[in-house]
C-alpha positions as CSV (number, residue, x, y, z in Angstrom):
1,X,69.5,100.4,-106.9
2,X,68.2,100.3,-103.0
3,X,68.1,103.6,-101.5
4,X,69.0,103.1,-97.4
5,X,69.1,105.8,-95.1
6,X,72.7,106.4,-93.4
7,X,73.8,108.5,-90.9
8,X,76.3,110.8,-90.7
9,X,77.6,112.2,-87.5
10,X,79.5,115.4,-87.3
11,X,80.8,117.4,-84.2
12,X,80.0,120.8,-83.4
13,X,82.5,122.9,-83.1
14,X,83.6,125.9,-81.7
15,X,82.7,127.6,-78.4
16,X,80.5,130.4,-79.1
17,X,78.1,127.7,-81.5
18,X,78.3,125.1,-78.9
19,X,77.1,127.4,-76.2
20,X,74.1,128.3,-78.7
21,X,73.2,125.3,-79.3
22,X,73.7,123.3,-75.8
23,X,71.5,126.3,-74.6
24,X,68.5,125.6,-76.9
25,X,68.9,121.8,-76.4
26,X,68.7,122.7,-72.3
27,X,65.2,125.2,-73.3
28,X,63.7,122.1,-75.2
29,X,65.1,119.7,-72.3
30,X,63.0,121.9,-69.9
31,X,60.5,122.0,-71.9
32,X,60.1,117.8,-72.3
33,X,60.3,118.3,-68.3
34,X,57.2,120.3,-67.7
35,X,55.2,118.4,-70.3
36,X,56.1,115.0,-68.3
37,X,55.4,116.4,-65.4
38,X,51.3,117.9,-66.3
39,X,51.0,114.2,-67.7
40,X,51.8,112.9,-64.3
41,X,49.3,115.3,-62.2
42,X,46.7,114.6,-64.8
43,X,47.3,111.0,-63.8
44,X,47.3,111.8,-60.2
45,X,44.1,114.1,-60.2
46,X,41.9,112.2,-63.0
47,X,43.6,108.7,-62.9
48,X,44.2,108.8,-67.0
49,X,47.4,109.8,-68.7
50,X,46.7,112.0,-71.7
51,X,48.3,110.7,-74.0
52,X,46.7,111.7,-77.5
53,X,49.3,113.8,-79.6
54,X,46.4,115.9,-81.2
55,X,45.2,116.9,-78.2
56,X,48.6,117.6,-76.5
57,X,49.6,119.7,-79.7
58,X,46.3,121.5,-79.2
59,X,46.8,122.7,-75.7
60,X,50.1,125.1,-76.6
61,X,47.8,126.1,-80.1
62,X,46.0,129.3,-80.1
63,X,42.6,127.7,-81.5
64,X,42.1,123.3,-81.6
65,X,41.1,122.6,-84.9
66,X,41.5,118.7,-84.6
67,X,38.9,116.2,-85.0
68,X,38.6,115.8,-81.3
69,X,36.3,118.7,-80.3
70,X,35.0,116.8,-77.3
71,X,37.9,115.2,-75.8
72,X,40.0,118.3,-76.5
73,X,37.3,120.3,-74.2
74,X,37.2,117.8,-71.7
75,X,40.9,117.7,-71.0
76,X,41.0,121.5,-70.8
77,X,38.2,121.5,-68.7
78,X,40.3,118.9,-66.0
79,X,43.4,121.2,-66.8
80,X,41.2,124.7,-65.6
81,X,39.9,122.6,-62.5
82,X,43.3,121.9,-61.0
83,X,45.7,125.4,-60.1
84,X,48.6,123.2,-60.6
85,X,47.6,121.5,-64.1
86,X,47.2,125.5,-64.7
87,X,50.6,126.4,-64.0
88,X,52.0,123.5,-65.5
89,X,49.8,124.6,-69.2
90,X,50.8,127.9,-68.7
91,X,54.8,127.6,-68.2
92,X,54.4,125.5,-71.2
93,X,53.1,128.1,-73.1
94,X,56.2,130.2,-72.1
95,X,58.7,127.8,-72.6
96,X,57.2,127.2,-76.1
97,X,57.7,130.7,-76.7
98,X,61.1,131.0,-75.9
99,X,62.2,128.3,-77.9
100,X,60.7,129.4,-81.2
101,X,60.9,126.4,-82.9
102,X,57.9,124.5,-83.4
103,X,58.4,121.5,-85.5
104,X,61.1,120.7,-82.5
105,X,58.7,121.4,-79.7
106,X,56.3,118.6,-81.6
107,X,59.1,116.4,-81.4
108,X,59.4,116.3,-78.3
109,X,56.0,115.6,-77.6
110,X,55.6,113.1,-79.7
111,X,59.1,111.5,-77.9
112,X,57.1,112.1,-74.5
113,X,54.3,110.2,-75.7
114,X,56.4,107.8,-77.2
115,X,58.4,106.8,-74.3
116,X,55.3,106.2,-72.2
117,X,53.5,104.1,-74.1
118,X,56.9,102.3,-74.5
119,X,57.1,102.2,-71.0
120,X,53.0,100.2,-70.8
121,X,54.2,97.8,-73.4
122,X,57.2,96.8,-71.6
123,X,55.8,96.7,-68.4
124,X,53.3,94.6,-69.6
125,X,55.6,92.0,-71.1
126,X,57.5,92.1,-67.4
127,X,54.3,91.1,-65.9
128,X,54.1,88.2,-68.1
129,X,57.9,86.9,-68.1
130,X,59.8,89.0,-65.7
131,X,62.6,86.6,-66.1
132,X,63.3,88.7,-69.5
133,X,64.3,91.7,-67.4
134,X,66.9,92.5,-64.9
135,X,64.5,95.1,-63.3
136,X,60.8,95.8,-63.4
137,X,60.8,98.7,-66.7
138,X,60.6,102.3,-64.8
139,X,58.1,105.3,-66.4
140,X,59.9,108.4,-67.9
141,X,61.3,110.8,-65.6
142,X,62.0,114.3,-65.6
143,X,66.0,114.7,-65.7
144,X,68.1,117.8,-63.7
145,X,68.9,120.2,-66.6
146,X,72.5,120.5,-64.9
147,X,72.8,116.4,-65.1
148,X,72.0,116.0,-68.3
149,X,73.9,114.0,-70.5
150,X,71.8,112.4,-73.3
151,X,69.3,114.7,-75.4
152,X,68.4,114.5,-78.6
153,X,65.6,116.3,-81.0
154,X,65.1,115.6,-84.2
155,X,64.1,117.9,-87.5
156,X,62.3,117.3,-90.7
157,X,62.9,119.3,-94.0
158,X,61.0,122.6,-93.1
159,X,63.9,123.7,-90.8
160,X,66.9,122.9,-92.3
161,X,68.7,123.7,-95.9
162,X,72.2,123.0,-97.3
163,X,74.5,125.7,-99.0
164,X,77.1,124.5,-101.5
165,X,79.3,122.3,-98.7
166,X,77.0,123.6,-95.3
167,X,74.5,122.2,-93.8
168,X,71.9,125.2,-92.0
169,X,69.7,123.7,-89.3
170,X,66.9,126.1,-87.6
171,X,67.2,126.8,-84.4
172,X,65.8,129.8,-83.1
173,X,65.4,133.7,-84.0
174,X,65.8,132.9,-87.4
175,X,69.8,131.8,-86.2
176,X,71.3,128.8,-88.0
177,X,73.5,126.2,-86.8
178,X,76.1,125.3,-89.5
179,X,77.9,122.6,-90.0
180,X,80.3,121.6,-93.0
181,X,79.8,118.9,-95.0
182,X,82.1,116.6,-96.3
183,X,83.5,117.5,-100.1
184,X,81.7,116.4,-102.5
185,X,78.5,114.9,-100.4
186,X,75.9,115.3,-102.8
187,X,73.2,113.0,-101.1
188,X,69.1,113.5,-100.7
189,X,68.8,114.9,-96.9
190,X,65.9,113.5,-95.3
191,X,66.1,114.6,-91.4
192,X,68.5,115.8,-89.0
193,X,69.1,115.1,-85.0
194,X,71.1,117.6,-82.6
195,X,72.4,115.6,-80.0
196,X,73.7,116.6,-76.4
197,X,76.1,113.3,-75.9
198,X,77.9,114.0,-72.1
199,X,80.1,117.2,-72.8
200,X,79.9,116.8,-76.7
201,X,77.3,118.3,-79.4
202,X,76.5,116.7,-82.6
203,X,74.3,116.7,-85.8
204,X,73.3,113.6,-86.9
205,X,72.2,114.1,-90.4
206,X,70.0,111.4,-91.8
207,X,70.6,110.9,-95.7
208,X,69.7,108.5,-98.8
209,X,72.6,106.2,-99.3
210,X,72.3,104.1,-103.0
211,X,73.2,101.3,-102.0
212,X,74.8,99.2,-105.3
213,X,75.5,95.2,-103.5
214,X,78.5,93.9,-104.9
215,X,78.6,90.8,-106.1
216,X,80.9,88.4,-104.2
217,X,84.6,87.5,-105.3
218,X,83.7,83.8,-104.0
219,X,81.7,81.5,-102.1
220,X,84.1,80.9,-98.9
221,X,82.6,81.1,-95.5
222,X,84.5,82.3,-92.4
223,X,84.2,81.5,-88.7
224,X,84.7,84.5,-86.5
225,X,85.7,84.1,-82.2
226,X,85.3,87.9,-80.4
227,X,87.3,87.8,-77.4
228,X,89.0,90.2,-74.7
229,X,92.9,89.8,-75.5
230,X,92.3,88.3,-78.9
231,X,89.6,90.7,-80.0
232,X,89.0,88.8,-83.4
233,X,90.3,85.4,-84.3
234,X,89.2,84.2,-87.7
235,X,89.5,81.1,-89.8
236,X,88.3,80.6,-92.8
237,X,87.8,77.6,-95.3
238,X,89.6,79.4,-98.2
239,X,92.3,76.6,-98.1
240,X,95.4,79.6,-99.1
241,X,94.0,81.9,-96.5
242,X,95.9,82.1,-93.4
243,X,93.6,81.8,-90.2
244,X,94.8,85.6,-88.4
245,X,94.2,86.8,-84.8
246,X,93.6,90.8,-84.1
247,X,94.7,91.8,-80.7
248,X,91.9,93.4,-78.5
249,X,94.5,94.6,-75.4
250,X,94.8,97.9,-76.7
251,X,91.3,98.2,-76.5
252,X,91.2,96.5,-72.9
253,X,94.5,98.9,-71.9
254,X,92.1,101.9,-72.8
255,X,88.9,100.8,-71.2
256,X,90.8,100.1,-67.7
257,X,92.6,103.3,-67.7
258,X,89.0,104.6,-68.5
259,X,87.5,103.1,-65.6
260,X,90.4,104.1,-63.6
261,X,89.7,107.3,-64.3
262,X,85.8,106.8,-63.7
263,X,86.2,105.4,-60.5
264,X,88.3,107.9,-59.2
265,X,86.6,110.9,-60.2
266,X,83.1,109.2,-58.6
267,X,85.4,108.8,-55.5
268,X,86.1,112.5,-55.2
269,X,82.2,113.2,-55.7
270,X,80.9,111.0,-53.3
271,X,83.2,112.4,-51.0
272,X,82.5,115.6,-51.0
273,X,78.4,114.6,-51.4
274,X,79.0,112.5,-48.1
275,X,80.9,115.5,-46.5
276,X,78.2,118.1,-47.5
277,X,75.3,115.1,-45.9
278,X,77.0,114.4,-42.8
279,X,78.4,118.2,-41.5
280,X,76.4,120.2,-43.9
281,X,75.7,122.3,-40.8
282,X,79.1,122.9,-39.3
283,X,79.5,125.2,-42.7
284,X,78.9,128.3,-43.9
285,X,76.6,129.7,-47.2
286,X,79.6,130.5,-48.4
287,X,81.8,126.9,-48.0
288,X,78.9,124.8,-49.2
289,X,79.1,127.0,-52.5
290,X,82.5,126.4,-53.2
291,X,81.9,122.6,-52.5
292,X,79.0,122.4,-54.5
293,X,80.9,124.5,-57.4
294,X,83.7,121.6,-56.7
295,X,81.5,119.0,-57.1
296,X,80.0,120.5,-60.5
297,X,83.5,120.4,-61.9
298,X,84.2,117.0,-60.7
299,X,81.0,115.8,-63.0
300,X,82.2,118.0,-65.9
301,X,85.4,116.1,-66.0
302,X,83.5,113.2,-65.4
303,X,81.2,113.7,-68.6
304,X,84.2,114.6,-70.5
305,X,86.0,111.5,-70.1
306,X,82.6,109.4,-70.6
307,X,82.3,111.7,-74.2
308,X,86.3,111.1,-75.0
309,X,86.0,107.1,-74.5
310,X,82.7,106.9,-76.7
311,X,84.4,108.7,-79.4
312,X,87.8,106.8,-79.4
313,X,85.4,103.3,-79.2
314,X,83.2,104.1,-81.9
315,X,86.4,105.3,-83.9
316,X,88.1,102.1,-83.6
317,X,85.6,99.6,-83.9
318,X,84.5,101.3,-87.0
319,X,88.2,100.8,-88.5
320,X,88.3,97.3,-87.5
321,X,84.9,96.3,-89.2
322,X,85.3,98.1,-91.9
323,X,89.5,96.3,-92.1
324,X,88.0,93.4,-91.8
325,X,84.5,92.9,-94.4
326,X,87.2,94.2,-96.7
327,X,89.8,91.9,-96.4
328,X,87.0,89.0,-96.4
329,X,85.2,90.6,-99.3
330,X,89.0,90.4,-101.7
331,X,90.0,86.7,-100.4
332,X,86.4,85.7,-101.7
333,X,83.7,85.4,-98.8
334,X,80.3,85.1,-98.9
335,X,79.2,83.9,-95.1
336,X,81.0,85.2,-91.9
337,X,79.6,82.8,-89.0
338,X,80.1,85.2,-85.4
339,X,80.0,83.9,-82.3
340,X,77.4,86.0,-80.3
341,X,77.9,85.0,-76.8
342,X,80.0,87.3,-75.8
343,X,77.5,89.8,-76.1
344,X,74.6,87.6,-74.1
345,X,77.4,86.7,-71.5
346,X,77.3,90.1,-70.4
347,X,73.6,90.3,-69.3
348,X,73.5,90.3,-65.9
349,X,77.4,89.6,-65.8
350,X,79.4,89.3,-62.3
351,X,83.0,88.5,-63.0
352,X,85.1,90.6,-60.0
353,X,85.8,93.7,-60.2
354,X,88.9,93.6,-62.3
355,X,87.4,91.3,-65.3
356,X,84.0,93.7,-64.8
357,X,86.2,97.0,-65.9
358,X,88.2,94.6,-68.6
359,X,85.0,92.7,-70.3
360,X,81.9,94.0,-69.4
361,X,82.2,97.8,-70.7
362,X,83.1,96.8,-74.1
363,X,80.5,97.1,-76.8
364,X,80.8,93.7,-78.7
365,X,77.0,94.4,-79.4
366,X,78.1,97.4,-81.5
367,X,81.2,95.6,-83.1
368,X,78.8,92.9,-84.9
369,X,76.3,95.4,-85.8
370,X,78.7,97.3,-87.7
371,X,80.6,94.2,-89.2
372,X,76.6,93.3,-90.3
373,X,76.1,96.4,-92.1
374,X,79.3,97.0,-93.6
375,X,79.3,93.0,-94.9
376,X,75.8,93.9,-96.0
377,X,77.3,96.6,-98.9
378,X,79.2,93.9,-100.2
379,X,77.3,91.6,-100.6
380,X,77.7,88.9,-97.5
381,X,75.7,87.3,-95.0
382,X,76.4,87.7,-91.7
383,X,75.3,85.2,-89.2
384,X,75.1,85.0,-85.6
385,X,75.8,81.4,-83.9
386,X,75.5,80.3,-80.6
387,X,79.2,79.5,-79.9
388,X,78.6,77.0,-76.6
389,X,81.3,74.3,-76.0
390,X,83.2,75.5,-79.6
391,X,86.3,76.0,-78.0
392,X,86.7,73.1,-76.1
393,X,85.9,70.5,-78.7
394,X,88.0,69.0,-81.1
395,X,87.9,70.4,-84.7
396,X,87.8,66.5,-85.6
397,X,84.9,65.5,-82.7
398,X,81.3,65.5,-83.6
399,X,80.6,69.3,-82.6
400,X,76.5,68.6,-82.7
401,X,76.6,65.7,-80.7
402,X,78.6,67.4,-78.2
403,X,76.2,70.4,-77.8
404,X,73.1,68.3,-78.1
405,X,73.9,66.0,-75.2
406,X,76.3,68.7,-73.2
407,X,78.6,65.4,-72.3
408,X,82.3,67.5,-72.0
409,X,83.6,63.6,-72.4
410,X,82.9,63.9,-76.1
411,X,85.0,67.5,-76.7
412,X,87.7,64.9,-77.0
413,X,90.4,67.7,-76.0
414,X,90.8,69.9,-73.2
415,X,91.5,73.8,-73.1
416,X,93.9,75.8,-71.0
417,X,94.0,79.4,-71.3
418,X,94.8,80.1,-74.8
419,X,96.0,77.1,-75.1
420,X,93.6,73.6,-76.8
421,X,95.4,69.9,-76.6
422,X,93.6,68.0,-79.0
423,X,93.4,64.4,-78.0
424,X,93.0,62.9,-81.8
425,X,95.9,64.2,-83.2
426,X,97.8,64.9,-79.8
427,X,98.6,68.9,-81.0
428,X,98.1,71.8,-79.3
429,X,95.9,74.6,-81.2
430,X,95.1,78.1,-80.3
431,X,92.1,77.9,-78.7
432,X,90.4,81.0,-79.8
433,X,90.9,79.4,-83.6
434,X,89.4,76.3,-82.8
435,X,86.4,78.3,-81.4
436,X,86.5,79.9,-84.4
437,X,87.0,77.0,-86.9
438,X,83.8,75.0,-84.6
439,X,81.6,78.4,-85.4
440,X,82.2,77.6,-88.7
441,X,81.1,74.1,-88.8
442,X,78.0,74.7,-86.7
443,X,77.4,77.7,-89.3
444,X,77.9,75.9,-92.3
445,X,76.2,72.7,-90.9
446,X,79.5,70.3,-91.3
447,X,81.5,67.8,-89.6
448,X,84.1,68.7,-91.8
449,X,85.1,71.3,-94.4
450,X,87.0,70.6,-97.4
451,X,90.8,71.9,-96.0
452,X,90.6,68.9,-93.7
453,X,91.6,66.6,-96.7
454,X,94.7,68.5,-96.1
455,X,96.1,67.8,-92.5
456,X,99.4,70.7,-93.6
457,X,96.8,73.5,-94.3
458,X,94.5,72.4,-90.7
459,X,97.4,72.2,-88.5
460,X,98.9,75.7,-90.0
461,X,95.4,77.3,-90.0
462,X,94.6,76.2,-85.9
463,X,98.4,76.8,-85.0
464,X,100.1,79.4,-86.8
465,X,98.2,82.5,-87.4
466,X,98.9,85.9,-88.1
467,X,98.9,87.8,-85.1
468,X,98.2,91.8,-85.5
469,X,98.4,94.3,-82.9
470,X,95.4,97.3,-83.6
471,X,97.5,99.7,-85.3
472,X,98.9,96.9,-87.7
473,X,95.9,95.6,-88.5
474,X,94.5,98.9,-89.3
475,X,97.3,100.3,-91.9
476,X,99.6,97.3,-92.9
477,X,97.5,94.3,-93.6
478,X,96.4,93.9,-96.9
479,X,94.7,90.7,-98.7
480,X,98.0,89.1,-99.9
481,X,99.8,89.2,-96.7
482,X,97.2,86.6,-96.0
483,X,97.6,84.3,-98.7
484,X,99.5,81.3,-98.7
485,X,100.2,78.7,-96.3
486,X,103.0,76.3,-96.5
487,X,106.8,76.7,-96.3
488,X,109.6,74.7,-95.7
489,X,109.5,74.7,-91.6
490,X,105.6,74.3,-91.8
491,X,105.4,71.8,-94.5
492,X,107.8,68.8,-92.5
493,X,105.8,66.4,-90.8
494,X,102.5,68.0,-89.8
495,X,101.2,65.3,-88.1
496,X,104.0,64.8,-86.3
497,X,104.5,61.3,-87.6
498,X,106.3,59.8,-90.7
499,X,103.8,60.5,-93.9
500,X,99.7,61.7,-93.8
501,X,97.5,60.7,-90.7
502,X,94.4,60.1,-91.3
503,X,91.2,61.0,-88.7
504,X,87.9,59.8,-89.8
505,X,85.1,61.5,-87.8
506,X,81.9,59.3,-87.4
């Protein structure tokens, strides 16, 4: 059995712990600050950044006992020569102090240390192919305590401990932050993160997950189509399994109201930023407090509403992947072919302000990561395919030839909307299944897949799916509501002529 490390994520609660702990994540936050800042007047005075963790860990230590005597004396040497290398050691030293945790305060360094040499390696590869980047990679930077919206430290095993259903991490003055468990959770700890998330506070702990892969039911394949309206459409070449469409509007309904939100809270800051920049003198001490208190409320709300659409996202998309590898894992799959442009459509994206807030926010990136992983515990293969020209081509055209020489003439059908006229068969298909049914084919390397024998089972498949709203999809769909496809009104004249019609695809 494979152990994996897993993550589970659980929300601080309560004011007076909250307080305590956004406090200590602010002293650390300072602290990351003022190291950032020595490393850049080291750079400035000396022309080197010192980067060596050793030696970074030695200068808050009482005594260096590393293995590098020389450098160590050196750099201490350059720090002594400059007053404000000096101060910069010194408030260190103090800041260390007050945070009294020192496994933490190493973290930190060794995230400062990591993010700059990050920074040379990326900056590095821009040099070389800039066209990889939207913008030339920018250094680490100290942040405004007061703007602050993304922290995070992490802990090993010397400063944290569980108690029957708690879990007791170390933060300062001998005071733990507790946290309860979930009932029953009787997995090997290995690490913990606190994370400062906008207004929000979290524990992140990091724990070994068995991982037992289940065997498959079956050896069908699926085609999967991510959208904006139609979220998920899916077809699949289980010949009794109904092709279904999950609606993505609630999603979209939320993310515009979000931005709504956004964009008028920004309004109100600018506003009063602009007001405070262009007759900042015509006030008093006393009215540019009050505005500036106004303004810090304004980004309060502001991180608020950021922190209450990340939670409601990650809440639903974890439902819908987890909905959906299940459903796939009863009716028998082994392969589920996505379409992953989408998410590389949105690099660099410019669609109008209106389709910007509707498509660009969404996290479709995060949606096939978690479909991934979840398909992974059951035992299926998830598989990314480039999904150009799928749904404008006929399910019976030659889908390779079309994307190897880009000539639209051989799509042999023509897309409107939702809406795909097929020019073989002279039906009209969703489009969004056809997409979906064409990632299957390229996925599975076929002209054809075995249902096409079966022009009844095609025709229902591309033109009569299930359609689920978000809530519906979550609670009432099971596996055999998917099942079965026929009927009396489906089963007359699928081709729409007198007996079978036959396509042969060359």
């Amino acid at each position: 059995m494979q152990l994996v490390n897993r993550v589970l994520s659980i929300r601080i609660a309560g004011k007076e712990r909250r307080h305590r702990a956004r406090k200590f994540l602010l002293d650390l936050a300072h602290f990351k600050n003022l190291f950032i800042l020595l490393i850049y007047r080291h750079k400035e005075i000396y022309n080197s950044y010192p980067l060596n963790i050793s030696l970074l860990n030695g200068l808050l230590a009482k005594k260096y006992k590393g293995k590098y005597q020389e450098e160590f004396k050196k750099l201490l040497q350059n720090i002594k020569a400059d007053e404000k290398l000096s101060e910069f050691l010194e408030n260190l030293k103090i800041q260390k102090e007050k945070v009294e945790n020192a496994p933490l305060v190493q973290n930190v360094i060794r995230n400062v240390v990591k993010d700059f040499k990050n920074y040379f390696k990326a900056l590095k590869t821009y040099k070389k192919n800039p066209e990889k980047f939207k913008g030339k990679p920018r250094p680490p930077k100290p942040k405004k305590l007061r703007y602050l919206m993304d922290f995070s430290v992490e802990g090993n095993k010397t400063i944290f401990k569980v108690q029957e259903n708690s879990f007791l991490a170390k933060l300062r003055n001998g005071r733990w932050l507790k946290v309860k468990l979930p009932k029953d959770f009787s997995y090997e700890i290995s690490s913990f993160r606190i994370k400062l998330l906008a207004n929000d506070l979290y524990i992140d702990v990091v724990y070994k997950y068995p991982l037992e892969i289940k065997e498959t039911k079956g050896e069908y394949k699926a085609g999967i189509d991510i959208g904006l309206n139609e979220l998920l459409a899916i077809v699949s070449d289980n010949p009794n399994l109904r092709s279904f469409i999950v609606s993505g509007k609630e999603i979209k309904a939320f993310n515009q109201w979000f931005n709504k939100e956004k964009a008028k809270l920004q309004s109100e800051i600018d506003n009063l930023k602009n007001k405070l920049k262009k007759r900042g003198e015509e006030f008093s001490q006393e009215q540019i407090k009050v505005i500036q208190r106004k303004i810090r409320e304004l980004e309060i709300k502001l991180k608020v509403l950021s922190a209450h659409r990340r939670r409601k996202l990650n809440n639903d998309l974890h439902k819908i992947a987890r909905k959906l590898v299940d459903l796939l894992y009863e009716t028998g799959h082994k392969t589920i072919y996505i379409g992953k442009n989408p998410v590389e459509g949105k690099n660099g994206i410019n669609l109008g302000k209106k389709l910007n807030q509707e498509f660009v926010s969404i996290p479709f990136r995060k949606l096939i990561e978690l479909i991934k992983y979840k398909a992974q515990e059951l035992g299926m293969e998830v598989k990314e395919e480039d999904e150009a020209y799928t749904s404008k081509t006929s399910p019976f055209a030659d889908i390779f030839k079309v994307r190897k020489t880009k000539n639209t003439k051989l799509c042999l059908g023509k897309r409107k909307r939702n809406l795909f006229r097929d020019f073989i068969s002279g039906k009209l298909f969703h489009a969004d299944l056809v997409g979906a049914l064409n990632i299957l084919r390229i996925g599975a390397k076929l002209l054809k897949l075995g249902f096409y024998e079966n022009l009844k089972v095609l025709f229902v498949k591309l033109a009569n799916p299930k359609r689920f709203k978000l809530m519906e999809f979550f609670y009432k769909v099971s596996s055999e509501s998917l099942k079965g496809i026929g009927g009396s009104k489906q089963g007359k004249d699928p081709a729409g002529v007198d007996g079978e019609r036959v396509f042969a695809i060359n």
